[in-house]
C-alpha positions, -999 to +999 in steps of 0.1 A: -292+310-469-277+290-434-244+300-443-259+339-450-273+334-415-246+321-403-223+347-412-243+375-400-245+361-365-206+357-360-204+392-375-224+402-347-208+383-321-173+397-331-185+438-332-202+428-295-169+414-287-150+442-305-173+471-283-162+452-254-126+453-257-127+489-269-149+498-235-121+474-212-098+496-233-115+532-223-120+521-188-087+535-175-090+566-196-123+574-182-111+569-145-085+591-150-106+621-166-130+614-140-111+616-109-089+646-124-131+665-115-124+652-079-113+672-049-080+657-034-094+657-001-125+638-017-102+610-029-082+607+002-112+585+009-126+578-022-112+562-053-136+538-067-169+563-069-157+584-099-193+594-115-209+603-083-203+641-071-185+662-059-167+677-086-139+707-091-120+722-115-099+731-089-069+709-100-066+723-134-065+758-120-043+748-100-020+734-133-027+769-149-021+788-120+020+770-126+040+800-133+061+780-158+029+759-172+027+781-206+067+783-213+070+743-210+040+739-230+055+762-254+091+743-251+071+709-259+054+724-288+082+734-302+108+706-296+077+682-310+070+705-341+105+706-349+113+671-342+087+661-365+094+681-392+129+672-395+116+631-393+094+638-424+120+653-445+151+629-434+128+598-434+114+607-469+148+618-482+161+584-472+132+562-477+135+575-518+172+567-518+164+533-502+130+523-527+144+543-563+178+549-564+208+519-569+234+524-550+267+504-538+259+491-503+222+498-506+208+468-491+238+464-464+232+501-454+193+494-453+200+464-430+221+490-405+194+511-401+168+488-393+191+475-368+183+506-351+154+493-345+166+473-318+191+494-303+171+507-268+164+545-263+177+547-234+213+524-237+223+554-258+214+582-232+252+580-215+274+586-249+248+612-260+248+632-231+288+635-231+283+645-266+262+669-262+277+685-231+307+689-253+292+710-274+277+727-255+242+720-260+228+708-224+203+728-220+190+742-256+161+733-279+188+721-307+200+697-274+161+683-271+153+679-305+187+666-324+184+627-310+153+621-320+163+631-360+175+599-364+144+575-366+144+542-381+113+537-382+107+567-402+129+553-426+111+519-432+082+531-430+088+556-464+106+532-481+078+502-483+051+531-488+077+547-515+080+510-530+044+507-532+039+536-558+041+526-591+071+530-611+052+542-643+043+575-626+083+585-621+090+572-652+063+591-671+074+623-649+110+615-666+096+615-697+087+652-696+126+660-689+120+661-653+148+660-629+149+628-598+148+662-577+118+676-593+099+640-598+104+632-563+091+667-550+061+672-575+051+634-579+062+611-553+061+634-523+024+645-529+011+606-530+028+600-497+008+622-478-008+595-457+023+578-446+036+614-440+009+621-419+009+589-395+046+591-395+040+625-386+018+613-355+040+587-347+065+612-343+047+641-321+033+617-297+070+601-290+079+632-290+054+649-269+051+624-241+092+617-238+103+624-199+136+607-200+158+621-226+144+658-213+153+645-178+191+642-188+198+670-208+173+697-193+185+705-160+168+747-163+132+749-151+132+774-182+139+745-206+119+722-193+092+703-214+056+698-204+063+662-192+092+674-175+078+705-159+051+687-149+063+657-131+091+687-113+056+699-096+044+668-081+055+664-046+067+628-027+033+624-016+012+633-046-001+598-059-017+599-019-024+632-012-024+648-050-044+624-072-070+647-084-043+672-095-021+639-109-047+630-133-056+664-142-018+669-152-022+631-174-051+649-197-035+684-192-007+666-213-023+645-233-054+670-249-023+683-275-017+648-287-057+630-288-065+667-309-036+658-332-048+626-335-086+628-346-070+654-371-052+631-390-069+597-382-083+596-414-047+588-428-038+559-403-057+530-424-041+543-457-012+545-451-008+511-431-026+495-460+001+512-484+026+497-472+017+463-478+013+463-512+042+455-525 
């Protein structure tokens, strides 16, 4: 019965603490959403009284009111969508070949491509903007969404989840004169649906919130992306004189990627919990 007691008191004790670090953890958010309600002239003075009044939605007009707003907003939904969808179907294609199939090289091939995992971002920014100015790409969708196709993470993260299915379900499939093509797509595919769909998060948010790689290879205010567009608006002096309209563009942004989120959150545990069970 002490040990009972015991045990419910520290279970107590570490959802207080939990709450706590999930409230430190909001704080900033909160700030931000707050003072994106506050009139810039307000906060020329006043940065630290965020729930008192007065409040605006004068910066987000102002955000709408952006000639370009909806066309980046559409370039980033687009670029994101597409970038996504060709993650899932490279990732899974590979993460198969990788977990199923024997191969010469297999485990040397596998160890390259989680090398990409340390390779930065950014060290490859030079060597992929020559190639792409070669052919003649600066300044397309194809040029925005092409590097981020190649996603290592992706990769490992299919093949322990792929690894994690049992073997007697293919095999069974095979049984009933099923193709690898046809097993894969009917059987395998379907029961990877949570790893699909937190890869797929994954994916749009990198996507979504990436400023640097549309920084070198959109130069067009047409082609810009929401991050892009966005931070093109802000003038020298905005983090003084702008702040209520800086935050508003933060949540502005973000809205796209927290609705994505709570849509597929459900996934998230089940599919990190997949692949550990090896």
């Amino acid at each position: 019965m002490n040990t009972m007691l015991r045990r419910g008191w520290f279970d107590r004790i570490l959802m207080a603490g939990l709450c706590l670090l999930a409230l430190a953890w909001m704080g900033p958010l909160l700030w931000v959403l707050a003072l994106s309600f506050k009139p810039n002239e307000f906060l020329l003075t006043h940065t630290d009284v965020f729930l008192a009044p007065p409040y605006t939605l004068a910066n987000y007009l102002d955000i709408l009111q952006t000639s370009s707003v909806f066309r980046w907003l559409g370039n980033s939904a687009l670029v994101a969508l597409l970038q996504t969808l060709g993650v899932l179907v490279l990732s899974s294609l590979a993460g198969y070949g990788f977990a199923r199939c024997e191969f010469p090289g297999r485990k040397l091939l596998f160890a390259v491509v989680m090398f990409g995992l340390a390779v930065p971002a950014q060290s490859t920014f030079i060597p992929l903007h020559h190639l792409f100015s070669d052919w003649n790409l600066q300044n397309t969708h194809a040029g925005l969404i092409l590097p981020g196709l190649a996603a290592p993470f992706g990769v490992y993260l299919m093949t322990q989840y792929f690894k994690a299915i049992p073997m007697d379900l293919e095999e069974a499939a095979m049984l009933d004169n099923a193709s690898r093509l046809k097993t894969f797509l009917m059987v395998i595919l379907p029961l990877s649906l949570p790893a699909q769909a937190t890869l797929g998060i994954f994916t749009f948010l990198g996507c979504w919130n990436d400023y640097l790689w549309p920084l070198v290879i959109a130069t067009k205010p047409e082609m810009y992306t929401l991050t892009r567009g966005l931070a093109s608006t802000q003038t020298n002096f905005a983090q003084s004189e702008g702040l209520g309209f800086l935050m508003a563009q933060a949540v502005f942004a973000g809205l796209p990627v927290l609705m994505l989120y709570l849509f597929f959150q459900k996934h998230l545990i089940t599919a990190v919990a997949g692949t550990g069970r090896q």
